[in-house]
Structure formats: structure tokens, C-alpha cells
C-alpha positions, 0 to 999 in steps of 0.5 A: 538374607533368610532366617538362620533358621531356614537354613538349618532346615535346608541344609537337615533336609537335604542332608549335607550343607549348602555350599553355594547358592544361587539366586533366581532373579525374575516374577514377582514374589519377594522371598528367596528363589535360589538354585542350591548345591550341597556338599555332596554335589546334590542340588535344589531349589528352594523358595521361602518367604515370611509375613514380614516380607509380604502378608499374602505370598506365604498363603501362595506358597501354602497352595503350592504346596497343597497342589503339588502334594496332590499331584505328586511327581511327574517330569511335567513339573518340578516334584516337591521334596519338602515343605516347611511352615510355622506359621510365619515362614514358609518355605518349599524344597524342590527338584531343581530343573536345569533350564532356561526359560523358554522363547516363545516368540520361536514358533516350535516352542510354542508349538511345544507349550500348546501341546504340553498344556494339553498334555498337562491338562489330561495328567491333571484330571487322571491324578486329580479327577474330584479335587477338593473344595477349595479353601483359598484363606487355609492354603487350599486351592483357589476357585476361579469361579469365585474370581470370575465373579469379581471380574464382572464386579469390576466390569460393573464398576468400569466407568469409575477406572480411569480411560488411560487404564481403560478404554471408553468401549469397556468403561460405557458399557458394563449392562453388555460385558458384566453378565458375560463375564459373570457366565463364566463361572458356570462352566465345568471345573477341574484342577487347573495350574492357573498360571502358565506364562513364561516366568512360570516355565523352563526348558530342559535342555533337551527342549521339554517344557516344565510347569513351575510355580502351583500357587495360583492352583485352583478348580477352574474351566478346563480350557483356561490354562490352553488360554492362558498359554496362547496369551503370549501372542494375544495382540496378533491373529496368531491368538485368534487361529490358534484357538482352534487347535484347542477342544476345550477352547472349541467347546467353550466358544469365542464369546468365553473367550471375549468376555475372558479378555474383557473380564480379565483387562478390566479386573486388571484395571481396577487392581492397577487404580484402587490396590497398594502393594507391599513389597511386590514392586513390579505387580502394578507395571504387570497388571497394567501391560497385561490389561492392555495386551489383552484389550488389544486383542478384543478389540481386535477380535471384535472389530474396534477400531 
């Protein structure tokens, strides 16, 4: 279904035409995510989108591009072969992973995720130590300082969500959550993947996890991707004793961590009230469920009842 012109550019940068393509079904995106071989046997993953199709996700996969160019190849991610862009289109070329996504409900795979974000978090800051400002309209990276800010607007605003998006405690109680989320901002930045979830990661065979998906790359606290990869089990205890095996988590505190939660729930929220989305048909559903599942684990952590 895409242009003829993005296959031509598939097929002149890998050299030899594509004889099968499969499609990757899951996220959220429209556009293709499609596993190809060539005739030559080679293969790769290509993920391409125009305008058209939805006016943001060409900017997302602009930053993908912007993330990967800078930190180059490494068996932590899925290293970029190609890009193109004319204006409209976008389209990327990437190694293609053999692997499946992974369980984490199975404790050593989650065992293995706490260990490699860390891990990814110090490659991160050896090959990106100063990034570059963020330019989040021209397909640079994004600033989560910018976001946190906008949590605490919608937090601000809780008492016009609707109670079945969000809970009284929240909704009556913004002179307490809004200043707390809008602290952090103040905490130290660095090159984060920003989405780490487990849509966003494969399994190799041989049971090394790989980081997909850079276009939510931004400068951010050190410690929110460790958070979001504890986030798949932020509605049980887990989550609570799981934090402390994280020092950039340690380091940031657990009323960080709270007003994370809260910030986030409620930024979700107002999304899922106020947002029309084009072509993205799942995102509403998602924000909701995540919303929830993160209220569940504050109210959890702080003792509502």
C-alpha cells in the first residue's frame, strides 16, 4: 500500500528487489512496519509514513532518525541503515531483529530489562554525553522538561476531567500535585529513549533484549527510562521494591516517583477528554488503560483507599 516511490527506494538501497514482505502488526502508528527480504537473501525492516496518513508520526519518525544518527550502531538497538525524507514521506531502513517481543510477566526477563535499561542508560551517556538542544518541531529531540510542565497544566486543570478518567483524590486536589510535578523538571538531563515498553522491545533468540522505536527521544532525567521499565507491573508491590535496585531511581526519591505517577495519570487524562486523534485508533484506549494502571499503583503507594 505504500507510494511506488517508496518502494523504489527500498529496493535502490538495499540493492536488490524485495521479494517478500512482511507486515508487523501492533503500536500504534499508521504507515507500514514490514520485515523485507531481497532477492539476494538480505533483509530489513522498513517503517515509512506520510502526512496524509497522520500530520505528527512523520515528525516521530524524523526524530528516530535524529536519535539513531547520533548514537550510531550497537546490539542494544536496531542500528539505522537508511533514511528518507522529502518533506512528506519519511521513511526509515533498519537492521531487521530476529525475535519476538518479550514476557514480561516472566520474572528473569524482567530481571533482564531492569539490567539492560541500565545498561542502555550508560551507553547512552558515553555516546551522547552533551546532546544537543532539543528541536522537537524540526525533528530533533524532544525535551521532557517542556512535558513535565504540561503534566502539572493538566493537573492544574483536574477538577474539569471527568471522575470516570480520574479519581476525586486527584481532580480535588491540584494546589497539592501541581507544584510537584512541575519540580520535575528541575532535575538533570541527559539522552533518554523515553519509550521503553514492551511493544517497544524484542527478544533474540538467544534472549538479549533490543531497544526499538527512538521516536520519543529526548533529553530527560536519568532515572525515567529505569521507571518506565518497572511500569509493566506498576499496579503490584513488585513496582514499589523494585525501585530500589535502580540508583538513578534512589537518587531521585519516591516523592519523584509519586508525582511521576500522578503527573503522568492525569496528563493522560486530559488527553483521553479533550484530544481527536487522526488515524491513530488504539491511542485513546491506551492512554486510558495507562492512566489507570498508574493511579492504582499511587494510590497504592500512598495509602488511598
Amino acid at each position: 500500500a505504500m507510494p511506488q516511490h517508496i518502494h523504489d527506494w527500498v529496493s535502490d538501497e538495499l540493492g536488490s528487489p524485495v521479494v517478500e514482505a512482511y507486515d508487523q502488526v501492533g503500536g500504534m502508528s499508521p504507515g507500514c512496519a514490514t520485515r523485507v527480504v531481497c532477492e539476494d537473501g538480505s533483509r530489513a525492516f522498513v517503517k515509512a509514513v506520510g502526512s496524509e496518513l497522520n500530520p505528527k508520526t512523520p515528525e516521530l519518525f524524523r526524530r528516530e532518525v535524529t536519535a539513531l544518527t547520533l548514537i550510531g550502531a550497537h546490539e542494544l538497538w536496531a542500528d539505522l541503515r537508511s533514511s528518507y525524507d522529502d518533506g512528506d514521506w519519511v521513511a526509515i531502513l533498519l537492521e531487521d531483529v530476529e525475535g519476538t517481543h518479550p514476557d514480561l510477566d516472566d520474572d528473569a526477563t524482567m530481571d533482564t530489562l531492569l539490567r539492560e535499561t541500565d545498561r542502555l542508560g550508560h551507553v547512552l551517556a558515553e555516546r551522547v554525553p552533551d546532546p544537543p538542544a532539543p528541536d522537537p518541531d524540526n525533528g530533533g529531540l524532544a525535551d521532557l522538561r517542556d512535558g513535565f510542565h504540561l503534566w502539572a497544566d493538566a493537573v492544574a486543570r483536574a477538577g474539569e476531567i471527568p471522575p470516570e478518567l480520574l479519581p476525586d483524590w486527584v481532580r480535588h486536589d491540584p494546589a497539592t500535585w501541581e507544584p510537584l510535578v512541575r519540580t520535575l523538571a528541575d532535575h538533570e538531563v541527559r539522552l533518554v529513549h523515553w519509550d521503553v515498553r514492551n511493544d517497544n522491545l524484542l527478544e533474540r533468540p538467544t534472549g538479549e533484549l533490543v531497544f526499538l522505536d527512538w521516536g520519543a527521544a529526548s533529553v530527560g532525567p536519568t532515572w525515567v527510562d529505569p521507571l518506565l521499565a518497572r511500569l509493566e507491573r506498576v499496579e503490584q508491590p513488585w513496582f514499589d521494591d523494585a525501585l530500589a535496585t535502580s540508583p538513578a531511581l534512589v537518587a531521585a526519591g519516591d516523592l519523584a516517583v509519586d508525582a511521576w505517577l500522578v503527573g503522568f495519570a492525569t496528563f493522560l487524562a486530559w488527553r483521553a477528554h479533550t484530544v481527536v486523534d487522526v488515524n491513530l485508533p488504539t491511542l485513546n484506549d491506551f492512554r486510558i488503560s495507562e492512566s489507570r494502571r498508574m493511579l492504582v499503583g499511587a494510590e497504592r503507594r500512598l495509602g488511598i483507599v
